[in-house]
N, C-alpha and C positions, 0 to 999 in steps of 0.2 A: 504494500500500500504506500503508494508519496507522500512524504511529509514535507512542511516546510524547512527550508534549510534553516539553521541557525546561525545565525550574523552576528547575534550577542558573543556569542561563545569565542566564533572567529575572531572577533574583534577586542575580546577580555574586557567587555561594559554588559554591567545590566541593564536591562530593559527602562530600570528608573533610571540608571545614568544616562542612556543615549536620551532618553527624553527630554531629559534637562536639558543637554546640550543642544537637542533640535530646537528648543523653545527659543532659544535665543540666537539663532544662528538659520538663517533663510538656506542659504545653499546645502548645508547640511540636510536640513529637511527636504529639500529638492532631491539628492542624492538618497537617503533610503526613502524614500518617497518610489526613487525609479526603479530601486534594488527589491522593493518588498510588491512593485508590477511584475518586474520578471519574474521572481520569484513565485508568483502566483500561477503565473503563461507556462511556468516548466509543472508545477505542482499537475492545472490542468489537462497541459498534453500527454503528460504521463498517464492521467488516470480515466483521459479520454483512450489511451493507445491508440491513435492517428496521427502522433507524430512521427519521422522515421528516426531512426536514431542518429542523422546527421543534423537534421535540423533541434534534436533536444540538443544535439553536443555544442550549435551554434547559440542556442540560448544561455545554454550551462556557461560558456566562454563570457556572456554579455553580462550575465549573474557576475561571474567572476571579477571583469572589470569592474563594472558597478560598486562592489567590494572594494576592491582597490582601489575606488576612486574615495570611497568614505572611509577608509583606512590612512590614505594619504592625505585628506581634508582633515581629518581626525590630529595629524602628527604637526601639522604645520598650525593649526590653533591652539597646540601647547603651548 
């Protein structure tokens, strides 16, 4: 069964921390904002099974950046 990934975990904040930070900060919240849509679009295709597995691997990639992009948005407002 597909779960949602976990981005907290990835990221070493909880759920209340990233909150905080998203409150005060627009891009951030932009950024999982786009990470917690993909994340949804993989969750779906998976559970629809009419994705092929190239195009989950291209979303998986997109999840990915998305991450790293609020990983590195993350590090640079320390």
């Amino acid at each position: 069964m597909p779960v949602k990934h976990d981005l907290y975990a990835d990221l070493s904040v909880t759920k209340e921390e990233l909150a905080k930070l998203k409150s005060g900060d627009a891009k951030l919240n932009a950024l999982v904002d786009h990470y917690d849509e993909l994340d949804a679009d993989i969750v779906s295709a998976e559970q629809a099974g009419d994705a092929s597995d190239d195009e989950l691997k291209k979303l998986k990639e997109k999840r990915l950046q998305a991450k790293d992009s609020i990983a590195s948005h993350l590090n640079t407002a320390s």
